[in-house]
N, CA, C and O atoms as a MOPAC input file, in Angstrom:
PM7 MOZYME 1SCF
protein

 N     24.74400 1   115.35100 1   124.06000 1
 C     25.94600 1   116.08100 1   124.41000 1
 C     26.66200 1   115.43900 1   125.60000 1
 O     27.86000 1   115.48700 1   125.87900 1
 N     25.84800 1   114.94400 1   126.11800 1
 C     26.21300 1   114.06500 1   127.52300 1
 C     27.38000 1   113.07600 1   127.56700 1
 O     28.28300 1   113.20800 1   128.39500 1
 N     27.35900 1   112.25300 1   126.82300 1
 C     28.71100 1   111.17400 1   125.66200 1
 C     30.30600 1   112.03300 1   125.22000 1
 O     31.51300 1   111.82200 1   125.33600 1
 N     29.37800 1   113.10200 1   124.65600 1
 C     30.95900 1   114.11700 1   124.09600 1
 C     31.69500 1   114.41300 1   125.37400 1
 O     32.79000 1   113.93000 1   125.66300 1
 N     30.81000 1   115.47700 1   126.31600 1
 C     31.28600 1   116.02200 1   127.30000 1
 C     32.23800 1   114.64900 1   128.20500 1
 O     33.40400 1   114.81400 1   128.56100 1
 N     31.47400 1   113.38100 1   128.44400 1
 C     31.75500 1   112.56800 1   129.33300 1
 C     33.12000 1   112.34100 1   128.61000 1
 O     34.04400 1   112.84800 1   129.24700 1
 N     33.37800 1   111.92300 1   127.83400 1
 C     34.63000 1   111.41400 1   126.76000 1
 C     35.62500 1   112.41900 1   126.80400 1
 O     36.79400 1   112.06500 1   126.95500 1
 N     35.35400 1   113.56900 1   126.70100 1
 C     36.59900 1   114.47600 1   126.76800 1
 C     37.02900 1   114.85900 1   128.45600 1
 O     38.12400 1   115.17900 1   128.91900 1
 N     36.08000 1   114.73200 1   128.93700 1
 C     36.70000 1   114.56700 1   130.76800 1
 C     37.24000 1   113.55400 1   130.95700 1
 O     38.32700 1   113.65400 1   131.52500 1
 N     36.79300 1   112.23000 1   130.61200 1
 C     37.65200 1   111.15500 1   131.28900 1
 C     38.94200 1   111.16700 1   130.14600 1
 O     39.33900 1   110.00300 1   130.17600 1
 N     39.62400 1   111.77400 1   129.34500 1
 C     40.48100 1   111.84100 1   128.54600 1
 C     41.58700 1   112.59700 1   129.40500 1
 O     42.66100 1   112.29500 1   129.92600 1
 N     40.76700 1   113.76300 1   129.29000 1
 C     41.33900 1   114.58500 1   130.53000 1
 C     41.84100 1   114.28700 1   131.44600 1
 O     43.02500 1   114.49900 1   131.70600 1
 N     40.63500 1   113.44400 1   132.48300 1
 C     41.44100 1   112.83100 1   133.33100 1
 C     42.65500 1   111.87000 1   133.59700 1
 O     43.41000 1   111.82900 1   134.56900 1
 N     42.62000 1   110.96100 1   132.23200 1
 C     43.75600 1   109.97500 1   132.24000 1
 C     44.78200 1   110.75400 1   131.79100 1
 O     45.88900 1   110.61600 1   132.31000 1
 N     44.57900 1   111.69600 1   130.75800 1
 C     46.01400 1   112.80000 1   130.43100 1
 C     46.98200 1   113.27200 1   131.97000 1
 O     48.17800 1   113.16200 1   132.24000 1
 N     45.83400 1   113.80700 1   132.72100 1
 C     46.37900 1   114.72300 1   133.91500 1
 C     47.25900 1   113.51100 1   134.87800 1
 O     48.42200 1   113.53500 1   135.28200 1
 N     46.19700 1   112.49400 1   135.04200 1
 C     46.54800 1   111.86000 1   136.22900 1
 C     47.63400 1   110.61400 1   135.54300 1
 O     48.16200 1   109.89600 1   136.39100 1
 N     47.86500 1   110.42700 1   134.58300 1
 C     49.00100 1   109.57500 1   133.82500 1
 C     49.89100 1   110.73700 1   133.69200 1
 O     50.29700 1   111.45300 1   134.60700 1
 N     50.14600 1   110.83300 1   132.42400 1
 C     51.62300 1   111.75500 1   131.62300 1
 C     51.45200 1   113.04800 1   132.47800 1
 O     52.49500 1   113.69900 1   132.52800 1
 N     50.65100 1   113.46000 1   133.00200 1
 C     50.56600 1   114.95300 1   133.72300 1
 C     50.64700 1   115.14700 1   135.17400 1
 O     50.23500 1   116.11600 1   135.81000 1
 N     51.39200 1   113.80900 1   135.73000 1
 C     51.50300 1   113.48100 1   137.48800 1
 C     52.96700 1   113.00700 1   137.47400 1
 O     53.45900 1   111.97700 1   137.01400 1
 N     53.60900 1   114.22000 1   138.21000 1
 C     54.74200 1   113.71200 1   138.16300 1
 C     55.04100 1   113.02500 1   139.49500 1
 O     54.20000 1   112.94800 1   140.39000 1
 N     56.41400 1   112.47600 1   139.59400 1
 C     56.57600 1   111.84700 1   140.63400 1
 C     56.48300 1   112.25000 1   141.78400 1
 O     55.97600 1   111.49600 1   142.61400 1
 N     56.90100 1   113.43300 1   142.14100 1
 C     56.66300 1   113.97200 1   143.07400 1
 C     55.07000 1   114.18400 1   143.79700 1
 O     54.62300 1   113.89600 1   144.90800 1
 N     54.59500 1   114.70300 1   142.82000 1
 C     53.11700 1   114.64100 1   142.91100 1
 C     52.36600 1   113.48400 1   143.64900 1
 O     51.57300 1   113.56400 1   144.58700 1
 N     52.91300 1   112.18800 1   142.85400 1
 C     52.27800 1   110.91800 1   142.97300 1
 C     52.67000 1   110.60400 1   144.79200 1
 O     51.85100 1   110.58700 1   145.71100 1
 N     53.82800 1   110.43300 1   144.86200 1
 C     54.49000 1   110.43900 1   146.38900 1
 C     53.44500 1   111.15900 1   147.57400 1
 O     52.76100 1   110.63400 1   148.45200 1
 N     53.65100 1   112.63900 1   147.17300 1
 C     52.91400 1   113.22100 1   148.13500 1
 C     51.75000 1   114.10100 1   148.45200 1
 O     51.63700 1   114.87700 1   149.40100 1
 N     50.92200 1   113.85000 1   147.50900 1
 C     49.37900 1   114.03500 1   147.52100 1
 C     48.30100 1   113.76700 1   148.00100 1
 O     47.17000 1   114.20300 1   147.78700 1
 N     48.91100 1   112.62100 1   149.02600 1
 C     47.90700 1   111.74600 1   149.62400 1
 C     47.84800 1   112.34000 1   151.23900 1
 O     46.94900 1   112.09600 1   152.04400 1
 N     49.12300 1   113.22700 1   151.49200 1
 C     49.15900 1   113.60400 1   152.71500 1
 C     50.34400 1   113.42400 1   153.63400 1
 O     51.34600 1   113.73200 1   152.98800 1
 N     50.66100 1   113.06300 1   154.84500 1
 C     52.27500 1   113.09800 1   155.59700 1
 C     53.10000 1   112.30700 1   154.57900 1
 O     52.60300 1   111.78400 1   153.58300 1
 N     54.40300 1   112.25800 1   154.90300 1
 C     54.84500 1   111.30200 1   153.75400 1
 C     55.61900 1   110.54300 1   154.56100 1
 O     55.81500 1   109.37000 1   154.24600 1
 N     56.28300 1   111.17200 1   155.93500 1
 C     57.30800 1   111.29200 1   156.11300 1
 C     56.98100 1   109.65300 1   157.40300 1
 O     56.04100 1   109.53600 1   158.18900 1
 N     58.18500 1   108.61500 1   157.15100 1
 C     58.37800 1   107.27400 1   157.81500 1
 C     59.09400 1   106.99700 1   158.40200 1
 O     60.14300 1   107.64000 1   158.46000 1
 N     58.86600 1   105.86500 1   159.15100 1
 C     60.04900 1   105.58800 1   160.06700 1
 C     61.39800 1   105.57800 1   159.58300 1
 O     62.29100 1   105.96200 1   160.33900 1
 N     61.81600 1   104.96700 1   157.75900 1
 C     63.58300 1   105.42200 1   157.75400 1
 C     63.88300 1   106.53600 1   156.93900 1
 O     64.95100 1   106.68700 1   156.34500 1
 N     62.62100 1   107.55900 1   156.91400 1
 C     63.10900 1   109.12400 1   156.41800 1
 C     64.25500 1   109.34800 1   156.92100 1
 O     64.57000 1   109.07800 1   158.08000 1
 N     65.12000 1   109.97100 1   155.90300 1
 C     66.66500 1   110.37200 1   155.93400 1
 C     66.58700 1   111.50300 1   157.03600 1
 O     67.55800 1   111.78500 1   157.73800 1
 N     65.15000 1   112.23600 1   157.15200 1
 C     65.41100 1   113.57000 1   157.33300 1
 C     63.81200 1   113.70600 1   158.35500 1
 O     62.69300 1   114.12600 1   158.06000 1
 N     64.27200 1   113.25000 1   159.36100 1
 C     62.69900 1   112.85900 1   160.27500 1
 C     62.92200 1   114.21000 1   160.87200 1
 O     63.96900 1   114.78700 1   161.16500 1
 N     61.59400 1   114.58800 1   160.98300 1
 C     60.73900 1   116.23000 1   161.61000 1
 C     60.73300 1   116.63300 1   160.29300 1
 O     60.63800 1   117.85500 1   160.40400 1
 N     60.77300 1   116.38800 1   159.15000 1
 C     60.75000 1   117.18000 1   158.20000 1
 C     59.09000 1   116.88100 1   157.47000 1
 O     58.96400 1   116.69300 1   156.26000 1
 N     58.22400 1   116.88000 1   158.17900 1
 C     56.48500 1   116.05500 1   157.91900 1
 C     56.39100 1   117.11000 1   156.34200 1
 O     56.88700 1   118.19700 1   156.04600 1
 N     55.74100 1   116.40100 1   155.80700 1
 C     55.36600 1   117.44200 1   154.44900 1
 C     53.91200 1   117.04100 1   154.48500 1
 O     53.73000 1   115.83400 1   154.64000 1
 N     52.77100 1   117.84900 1   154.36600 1
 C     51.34800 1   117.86700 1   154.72100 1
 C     50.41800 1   117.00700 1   153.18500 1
 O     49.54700 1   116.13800 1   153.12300 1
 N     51.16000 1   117.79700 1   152.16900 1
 C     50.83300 1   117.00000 1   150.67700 1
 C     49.84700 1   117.83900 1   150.12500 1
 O     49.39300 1   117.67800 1   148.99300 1
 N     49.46300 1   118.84600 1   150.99900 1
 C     48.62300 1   119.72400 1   149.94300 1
 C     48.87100 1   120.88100 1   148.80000 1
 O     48.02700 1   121.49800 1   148.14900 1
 N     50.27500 1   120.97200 1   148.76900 1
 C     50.95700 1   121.36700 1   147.43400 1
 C     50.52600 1   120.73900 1   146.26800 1
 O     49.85000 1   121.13300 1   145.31700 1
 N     51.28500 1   119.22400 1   146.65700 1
 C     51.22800 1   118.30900 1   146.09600 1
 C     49.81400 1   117.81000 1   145.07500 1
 O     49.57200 1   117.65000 1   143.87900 1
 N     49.07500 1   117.68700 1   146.45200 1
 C     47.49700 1   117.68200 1   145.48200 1
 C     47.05800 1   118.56300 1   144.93300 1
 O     46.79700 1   118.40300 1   143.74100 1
 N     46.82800 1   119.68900 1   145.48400 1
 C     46.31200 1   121.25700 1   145.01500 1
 C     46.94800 1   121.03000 1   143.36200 1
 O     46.38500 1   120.81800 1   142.28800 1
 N     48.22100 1   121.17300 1   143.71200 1
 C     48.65800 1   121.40800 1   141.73500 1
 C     48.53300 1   120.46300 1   141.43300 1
 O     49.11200 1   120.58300 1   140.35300 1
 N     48.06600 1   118.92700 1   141.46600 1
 C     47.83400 1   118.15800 1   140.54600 1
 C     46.30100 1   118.12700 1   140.53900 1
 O     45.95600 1   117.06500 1   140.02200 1
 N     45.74900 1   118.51100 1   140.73000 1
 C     44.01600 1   118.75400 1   140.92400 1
 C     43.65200 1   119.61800 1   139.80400 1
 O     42.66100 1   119.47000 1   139.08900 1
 N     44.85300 1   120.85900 1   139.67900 1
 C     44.74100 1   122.20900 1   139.29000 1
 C     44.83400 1   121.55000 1   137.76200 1
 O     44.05700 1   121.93300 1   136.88800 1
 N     45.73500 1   120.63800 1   137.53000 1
 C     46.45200 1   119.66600 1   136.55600 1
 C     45.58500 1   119.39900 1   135.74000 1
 O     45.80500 1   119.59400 1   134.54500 1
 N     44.02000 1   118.72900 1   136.31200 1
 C     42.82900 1   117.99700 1   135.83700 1
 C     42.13000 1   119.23400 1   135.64400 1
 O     42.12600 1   119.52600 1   134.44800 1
 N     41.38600 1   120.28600 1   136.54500 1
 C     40.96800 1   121.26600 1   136.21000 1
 C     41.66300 1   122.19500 1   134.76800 1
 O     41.07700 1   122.98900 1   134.03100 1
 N     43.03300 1   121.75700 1   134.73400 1
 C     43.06500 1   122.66800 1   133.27100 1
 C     43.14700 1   121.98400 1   132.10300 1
 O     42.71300 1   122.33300 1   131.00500 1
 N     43.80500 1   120.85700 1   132.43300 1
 C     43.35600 1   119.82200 1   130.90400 1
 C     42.00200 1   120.07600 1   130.68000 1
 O     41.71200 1   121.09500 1   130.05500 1
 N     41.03500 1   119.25900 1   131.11800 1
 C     39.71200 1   119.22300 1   131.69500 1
 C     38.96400 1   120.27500 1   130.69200 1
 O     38.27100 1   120.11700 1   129.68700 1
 N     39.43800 1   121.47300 1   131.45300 1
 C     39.13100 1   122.85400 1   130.86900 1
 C     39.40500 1   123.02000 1   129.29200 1
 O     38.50500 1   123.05800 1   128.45200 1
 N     40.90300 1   123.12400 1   128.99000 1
 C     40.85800 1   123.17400 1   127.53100 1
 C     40.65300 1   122.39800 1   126.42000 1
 O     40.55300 1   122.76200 1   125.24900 1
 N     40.57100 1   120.69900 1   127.14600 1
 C     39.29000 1   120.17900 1   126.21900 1
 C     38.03800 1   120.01900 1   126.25300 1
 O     37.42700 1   119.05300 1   125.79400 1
 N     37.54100 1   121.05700 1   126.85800 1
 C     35.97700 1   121.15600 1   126.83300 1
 C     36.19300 1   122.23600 1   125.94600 1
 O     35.94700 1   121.94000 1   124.77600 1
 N     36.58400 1   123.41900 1   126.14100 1
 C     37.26300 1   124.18500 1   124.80800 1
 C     37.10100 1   124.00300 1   123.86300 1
 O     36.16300 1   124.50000 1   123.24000 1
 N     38.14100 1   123.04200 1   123.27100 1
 C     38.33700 1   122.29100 1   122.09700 1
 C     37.22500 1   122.06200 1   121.58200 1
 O     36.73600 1   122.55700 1   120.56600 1
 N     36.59500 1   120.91100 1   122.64400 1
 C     35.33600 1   120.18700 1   122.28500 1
 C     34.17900 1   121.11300 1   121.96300 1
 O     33.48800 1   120.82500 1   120.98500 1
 N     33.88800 1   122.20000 1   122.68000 1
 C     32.95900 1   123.29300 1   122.24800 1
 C     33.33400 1   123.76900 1   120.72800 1
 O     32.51500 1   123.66300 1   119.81500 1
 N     34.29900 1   124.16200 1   120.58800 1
 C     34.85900 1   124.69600 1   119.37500 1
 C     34.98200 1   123.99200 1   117.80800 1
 O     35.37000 1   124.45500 1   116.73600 1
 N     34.53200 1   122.83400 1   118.15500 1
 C     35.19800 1   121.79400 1   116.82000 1
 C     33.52900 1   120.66000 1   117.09700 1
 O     32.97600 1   120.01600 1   116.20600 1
 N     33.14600 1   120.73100 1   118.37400 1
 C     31.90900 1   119.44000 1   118.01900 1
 C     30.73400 1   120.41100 1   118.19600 1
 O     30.72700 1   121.21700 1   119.12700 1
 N     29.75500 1   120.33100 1   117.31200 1
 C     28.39900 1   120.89400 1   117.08500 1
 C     27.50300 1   120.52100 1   118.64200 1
 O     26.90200 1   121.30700 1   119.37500 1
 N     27.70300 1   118.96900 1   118.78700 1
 C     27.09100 1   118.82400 1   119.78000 1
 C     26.90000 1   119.69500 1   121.58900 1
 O     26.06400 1   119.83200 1   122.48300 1
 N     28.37900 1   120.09100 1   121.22800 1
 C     29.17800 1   120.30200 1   122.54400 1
 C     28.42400 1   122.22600 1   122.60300 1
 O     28.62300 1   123.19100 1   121.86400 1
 N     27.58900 1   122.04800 1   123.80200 1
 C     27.50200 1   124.02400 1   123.80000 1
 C     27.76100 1   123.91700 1   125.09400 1
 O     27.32600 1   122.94000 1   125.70400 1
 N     28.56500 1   124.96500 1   125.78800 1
 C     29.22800 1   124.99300 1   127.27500 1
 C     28.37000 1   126.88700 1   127.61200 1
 O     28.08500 1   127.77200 1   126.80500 1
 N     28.25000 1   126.83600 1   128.80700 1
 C     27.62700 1   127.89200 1   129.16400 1
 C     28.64900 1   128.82700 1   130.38000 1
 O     29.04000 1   128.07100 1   131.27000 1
 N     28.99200 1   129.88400 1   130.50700 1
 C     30.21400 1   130.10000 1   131.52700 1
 C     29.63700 1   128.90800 1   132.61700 1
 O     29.89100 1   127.70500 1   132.57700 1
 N     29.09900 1   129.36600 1   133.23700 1
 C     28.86600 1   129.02000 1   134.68600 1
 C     28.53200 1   127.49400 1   135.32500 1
 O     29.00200 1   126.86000 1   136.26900 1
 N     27.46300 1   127.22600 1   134.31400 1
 C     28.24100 1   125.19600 1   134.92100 1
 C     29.40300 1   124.92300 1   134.43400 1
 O     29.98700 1   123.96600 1   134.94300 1
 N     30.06300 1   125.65400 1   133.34400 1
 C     31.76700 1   124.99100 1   133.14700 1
 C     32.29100 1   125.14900 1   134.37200 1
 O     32.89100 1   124.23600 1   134.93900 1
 N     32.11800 1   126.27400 1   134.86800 1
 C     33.30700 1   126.58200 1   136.11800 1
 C     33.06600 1   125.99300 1   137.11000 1
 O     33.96700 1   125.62400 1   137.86300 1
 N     30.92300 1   125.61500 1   137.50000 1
 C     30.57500 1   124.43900 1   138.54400 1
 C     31.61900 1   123.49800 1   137.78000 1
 O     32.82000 1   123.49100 1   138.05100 1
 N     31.16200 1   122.88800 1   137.02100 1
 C     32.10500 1   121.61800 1   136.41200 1
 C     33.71400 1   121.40000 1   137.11800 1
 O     34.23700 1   120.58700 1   137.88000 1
 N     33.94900 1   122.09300 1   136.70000 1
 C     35.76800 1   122.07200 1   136.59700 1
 C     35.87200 1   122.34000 1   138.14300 1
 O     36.35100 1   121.37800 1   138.74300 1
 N     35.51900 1   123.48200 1   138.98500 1
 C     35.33000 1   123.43500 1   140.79000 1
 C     35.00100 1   121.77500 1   140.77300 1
 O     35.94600 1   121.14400 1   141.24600 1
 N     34.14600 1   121.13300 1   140.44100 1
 C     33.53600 1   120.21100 1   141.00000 1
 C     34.97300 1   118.80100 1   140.55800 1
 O     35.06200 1   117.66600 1   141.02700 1
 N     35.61000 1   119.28400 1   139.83500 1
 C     36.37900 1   118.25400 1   139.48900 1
 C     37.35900 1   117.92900 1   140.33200 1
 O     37.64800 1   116.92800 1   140.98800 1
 N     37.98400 1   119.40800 1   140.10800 1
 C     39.19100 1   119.73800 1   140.95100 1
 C     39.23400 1   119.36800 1   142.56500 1
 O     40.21300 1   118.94900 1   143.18300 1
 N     37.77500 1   119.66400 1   143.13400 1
 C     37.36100 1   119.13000 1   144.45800 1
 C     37.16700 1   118.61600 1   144.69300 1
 O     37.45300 1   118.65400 1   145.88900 1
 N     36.47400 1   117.32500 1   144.35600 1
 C     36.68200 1   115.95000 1   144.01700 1
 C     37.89900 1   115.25400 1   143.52100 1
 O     38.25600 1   114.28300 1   144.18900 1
 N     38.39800 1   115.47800 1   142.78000 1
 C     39.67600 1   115.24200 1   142.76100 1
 C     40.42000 1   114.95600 1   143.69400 1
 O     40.60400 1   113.85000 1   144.20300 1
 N     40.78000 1   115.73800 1   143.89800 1
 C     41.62500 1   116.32800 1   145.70100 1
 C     41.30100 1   115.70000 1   146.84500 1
 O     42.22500 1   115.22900 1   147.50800 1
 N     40.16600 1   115.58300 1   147.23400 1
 C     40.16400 1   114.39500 1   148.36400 1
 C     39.82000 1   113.12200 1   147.83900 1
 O     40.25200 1   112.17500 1   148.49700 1
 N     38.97300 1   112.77300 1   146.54800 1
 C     39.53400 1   111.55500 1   146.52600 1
 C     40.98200 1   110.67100 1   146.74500 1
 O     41.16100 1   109.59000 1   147.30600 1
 N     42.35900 1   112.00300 1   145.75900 1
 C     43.88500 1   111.28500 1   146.26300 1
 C     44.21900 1   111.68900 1   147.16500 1
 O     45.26600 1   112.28700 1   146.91900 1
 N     43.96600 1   111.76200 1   148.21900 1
 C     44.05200 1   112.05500 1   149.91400 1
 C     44.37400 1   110.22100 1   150.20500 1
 O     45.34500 1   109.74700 1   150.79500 1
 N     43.48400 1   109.64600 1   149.71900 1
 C     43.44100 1   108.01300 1   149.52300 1
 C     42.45200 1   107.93800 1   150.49900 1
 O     41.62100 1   107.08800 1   150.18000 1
 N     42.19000 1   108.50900 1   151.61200 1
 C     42.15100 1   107.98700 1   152.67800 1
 C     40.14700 1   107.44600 1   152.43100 1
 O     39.57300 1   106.45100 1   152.87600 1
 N     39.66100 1   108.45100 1   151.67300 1
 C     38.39200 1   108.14500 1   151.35800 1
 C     37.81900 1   106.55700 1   150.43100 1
 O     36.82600 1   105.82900 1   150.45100 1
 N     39.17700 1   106.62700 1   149.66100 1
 C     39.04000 1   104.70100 1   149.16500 1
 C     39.26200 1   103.58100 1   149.88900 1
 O     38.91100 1   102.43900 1   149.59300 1
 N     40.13300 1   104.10700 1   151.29100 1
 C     40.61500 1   102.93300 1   152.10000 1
 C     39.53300 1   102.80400 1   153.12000 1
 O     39.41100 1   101.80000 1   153.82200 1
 N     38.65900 1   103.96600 1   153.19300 1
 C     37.55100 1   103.84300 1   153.95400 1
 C     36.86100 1   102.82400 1   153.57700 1
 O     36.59000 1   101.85300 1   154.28500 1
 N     36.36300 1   103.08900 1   151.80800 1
 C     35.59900 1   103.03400 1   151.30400 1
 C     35.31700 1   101.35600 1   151.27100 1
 O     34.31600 1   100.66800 1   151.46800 1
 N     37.00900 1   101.00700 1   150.84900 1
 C     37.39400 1    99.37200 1   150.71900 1
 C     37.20300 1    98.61700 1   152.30800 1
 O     37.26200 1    97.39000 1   152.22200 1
 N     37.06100 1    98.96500 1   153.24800 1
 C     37.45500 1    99.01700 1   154.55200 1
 C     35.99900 1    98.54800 1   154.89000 1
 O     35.95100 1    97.54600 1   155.60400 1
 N     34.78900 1    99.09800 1   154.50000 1
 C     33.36700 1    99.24900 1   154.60500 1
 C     32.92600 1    99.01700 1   154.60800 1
 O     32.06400 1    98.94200 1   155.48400 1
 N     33.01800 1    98.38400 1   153.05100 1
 C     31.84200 1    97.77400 1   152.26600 1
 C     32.69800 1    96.54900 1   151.62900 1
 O     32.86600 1    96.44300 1   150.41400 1
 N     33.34700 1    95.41800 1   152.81100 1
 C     33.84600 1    94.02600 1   152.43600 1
 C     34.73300 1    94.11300 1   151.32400 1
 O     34.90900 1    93.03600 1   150.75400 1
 N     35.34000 1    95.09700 1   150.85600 1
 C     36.53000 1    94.98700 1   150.25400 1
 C     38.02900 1    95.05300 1   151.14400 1
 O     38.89400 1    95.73200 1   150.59100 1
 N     38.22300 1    94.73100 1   151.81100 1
 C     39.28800 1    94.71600 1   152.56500 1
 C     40.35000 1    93.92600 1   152.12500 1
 O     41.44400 1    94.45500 1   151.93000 1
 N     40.14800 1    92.51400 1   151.90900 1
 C     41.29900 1    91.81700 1   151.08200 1
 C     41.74300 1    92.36700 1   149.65000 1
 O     42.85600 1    92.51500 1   149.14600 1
 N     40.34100 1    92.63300 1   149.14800 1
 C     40.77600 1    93.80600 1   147.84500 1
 C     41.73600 1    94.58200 1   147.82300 1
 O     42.28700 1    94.69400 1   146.72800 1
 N     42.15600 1    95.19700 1   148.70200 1
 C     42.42700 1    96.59300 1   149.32500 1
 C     43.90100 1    95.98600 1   149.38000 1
 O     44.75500 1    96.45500 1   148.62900 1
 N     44.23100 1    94.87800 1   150.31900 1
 C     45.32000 1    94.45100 1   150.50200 1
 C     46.11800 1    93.65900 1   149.19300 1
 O     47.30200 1    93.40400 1   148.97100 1
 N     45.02300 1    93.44400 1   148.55500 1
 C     45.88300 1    92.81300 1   147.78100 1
 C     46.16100 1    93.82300 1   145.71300 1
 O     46.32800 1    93.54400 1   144.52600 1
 N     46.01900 1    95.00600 1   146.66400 1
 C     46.03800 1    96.46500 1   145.53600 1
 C     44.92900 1    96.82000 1   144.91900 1
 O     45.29400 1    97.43300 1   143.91500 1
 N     43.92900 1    96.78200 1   144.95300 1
 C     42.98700 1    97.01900 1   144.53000 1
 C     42.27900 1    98.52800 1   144.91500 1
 O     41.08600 1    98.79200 1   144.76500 1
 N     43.07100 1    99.22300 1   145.32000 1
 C     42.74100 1   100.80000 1   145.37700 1
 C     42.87000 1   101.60300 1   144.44600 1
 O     42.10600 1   102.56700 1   144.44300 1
 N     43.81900 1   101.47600 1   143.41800 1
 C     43.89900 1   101.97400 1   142.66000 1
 C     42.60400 1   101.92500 1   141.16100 1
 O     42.55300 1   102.60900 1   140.13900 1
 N     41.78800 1   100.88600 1   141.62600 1
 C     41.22100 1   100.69200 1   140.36400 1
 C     39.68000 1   101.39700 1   141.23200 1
 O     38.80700 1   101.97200 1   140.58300 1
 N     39.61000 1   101.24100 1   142.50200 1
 C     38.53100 1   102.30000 1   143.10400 1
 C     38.39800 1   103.15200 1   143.13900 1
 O     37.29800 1   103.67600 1   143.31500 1
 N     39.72800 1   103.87800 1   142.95000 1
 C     40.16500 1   105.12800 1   143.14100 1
 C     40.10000 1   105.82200 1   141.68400 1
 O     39.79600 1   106.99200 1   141.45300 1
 N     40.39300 1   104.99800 1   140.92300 1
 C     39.42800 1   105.49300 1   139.19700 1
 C     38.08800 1   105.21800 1   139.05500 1
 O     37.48400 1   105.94100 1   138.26300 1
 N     37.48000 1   104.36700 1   139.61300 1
 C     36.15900 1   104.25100 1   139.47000 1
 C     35.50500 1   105.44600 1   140.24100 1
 O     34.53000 1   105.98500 1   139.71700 1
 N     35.99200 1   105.92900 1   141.51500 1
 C     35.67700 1   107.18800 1   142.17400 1
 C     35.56000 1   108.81400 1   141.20200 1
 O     34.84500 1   109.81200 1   141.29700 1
 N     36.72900 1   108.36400 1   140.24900 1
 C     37.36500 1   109.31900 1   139.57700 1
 C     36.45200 1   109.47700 1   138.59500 1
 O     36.22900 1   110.68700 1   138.54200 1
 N     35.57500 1   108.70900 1   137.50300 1
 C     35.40300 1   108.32900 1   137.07600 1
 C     33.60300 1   108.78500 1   137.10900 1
 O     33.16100 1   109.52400 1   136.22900 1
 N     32.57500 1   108.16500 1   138.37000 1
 C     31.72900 1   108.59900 1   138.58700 1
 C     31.67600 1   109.99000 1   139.50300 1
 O     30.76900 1   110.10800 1   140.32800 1
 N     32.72300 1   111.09500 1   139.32800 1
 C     32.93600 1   112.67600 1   139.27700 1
 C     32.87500 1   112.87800 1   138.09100 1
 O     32.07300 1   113.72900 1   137.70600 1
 N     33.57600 1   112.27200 1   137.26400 1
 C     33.38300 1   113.05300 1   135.96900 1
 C     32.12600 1   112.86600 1   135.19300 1
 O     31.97400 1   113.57600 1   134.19900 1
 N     31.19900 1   111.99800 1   135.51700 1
 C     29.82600 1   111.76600 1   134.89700 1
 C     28.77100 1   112.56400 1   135.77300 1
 O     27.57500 1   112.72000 1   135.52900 1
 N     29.46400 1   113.00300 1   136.79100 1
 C     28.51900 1   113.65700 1   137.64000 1
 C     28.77300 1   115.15500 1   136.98200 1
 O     27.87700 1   115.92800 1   136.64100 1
 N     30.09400 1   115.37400 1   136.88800 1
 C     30.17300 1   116.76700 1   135.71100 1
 C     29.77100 1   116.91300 1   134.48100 1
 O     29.60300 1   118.02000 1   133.96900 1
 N     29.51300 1   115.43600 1   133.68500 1
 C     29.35100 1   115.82900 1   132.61900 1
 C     27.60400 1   115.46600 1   132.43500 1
 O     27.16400 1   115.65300 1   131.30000 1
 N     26.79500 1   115.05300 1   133.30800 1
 C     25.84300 1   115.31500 1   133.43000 1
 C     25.53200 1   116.74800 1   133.88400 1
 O     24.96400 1   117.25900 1   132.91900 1
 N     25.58100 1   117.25400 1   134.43900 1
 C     25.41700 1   118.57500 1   134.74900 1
 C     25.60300 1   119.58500 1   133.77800 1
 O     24.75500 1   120.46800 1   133.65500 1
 N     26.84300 1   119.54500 1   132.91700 1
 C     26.85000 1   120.30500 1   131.92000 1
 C     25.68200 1   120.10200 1   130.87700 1
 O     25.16500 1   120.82400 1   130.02400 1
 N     25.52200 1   119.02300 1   131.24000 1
 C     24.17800 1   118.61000 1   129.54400 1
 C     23.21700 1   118.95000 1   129.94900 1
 O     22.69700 1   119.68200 1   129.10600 1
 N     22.59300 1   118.85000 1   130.83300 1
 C     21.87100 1   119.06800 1   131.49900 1
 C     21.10900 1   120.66400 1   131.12800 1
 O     20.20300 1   121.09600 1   131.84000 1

């Protein structure tokens, strides 16, 4: 069951965090936004709107294809209560992973630094994404 579950989360996840992140979202989720040629300086925006509902984004895709997946694959049996660990665990993870600030650590750390500079956060920042959702979908099988 471990394979099904894992497959329909990381589906999930690329649904939410691709076609289901809008621009706005993407901008300011990570936290202040606001720069030296902001049109509109004192106006700091914190970004936890921003993340919260795109977190919420993954937690409900997430959610209704485990649904699905319960409903249509034999393999798939979901129990209330690790779904909802699950999906908490996503959503919260989620959320400070796109804070960013935990990948730039991360790249910062452990000798990825030119990585880092030369864009390579974004593909850590799914691999982060990535071993959450195996950490959920172990748990559910479990």
């Amino acid at each position: 069951m471990m394979a099904e579950v894992f497959a329909l989360l990381l589906v999930g996840h690329w649904l939410a965090d691709y076609p289901g992140q809008t621009d706005r979202q993407a901008k300011r989720k990570a936290g202040w936004t606001e720069g030296k040629d902001d049109p509109h300086p004192g106006r700091h925006h914190h970004g936890w709107g921003a993340n919260l509902t795109h977190a919420g984004t993954h937690v409900a895709i997430c959610g209704v294809l485990l649904g699905i997946g319960a409903a249509l694959l034999p393999e798939v049996t979901l129990h209330p209560a690790p779904t909802v660990a699950a999906l908490a665990w996503i959503g919260a993870t989620h959320s400070v992973i796109d804070r960013r600030w935990p990948v730039r650590w991360w790249m910062e750390n452990t000798g990825q630094a030119e990585y880092l500079a030369r864009g390579g956060a974004q593909h850590v920042d799914q691999a982060a994404h990535a071993l959450a959702l195996l950490v959920a979908a172990v748990g559910l099988a479990a």
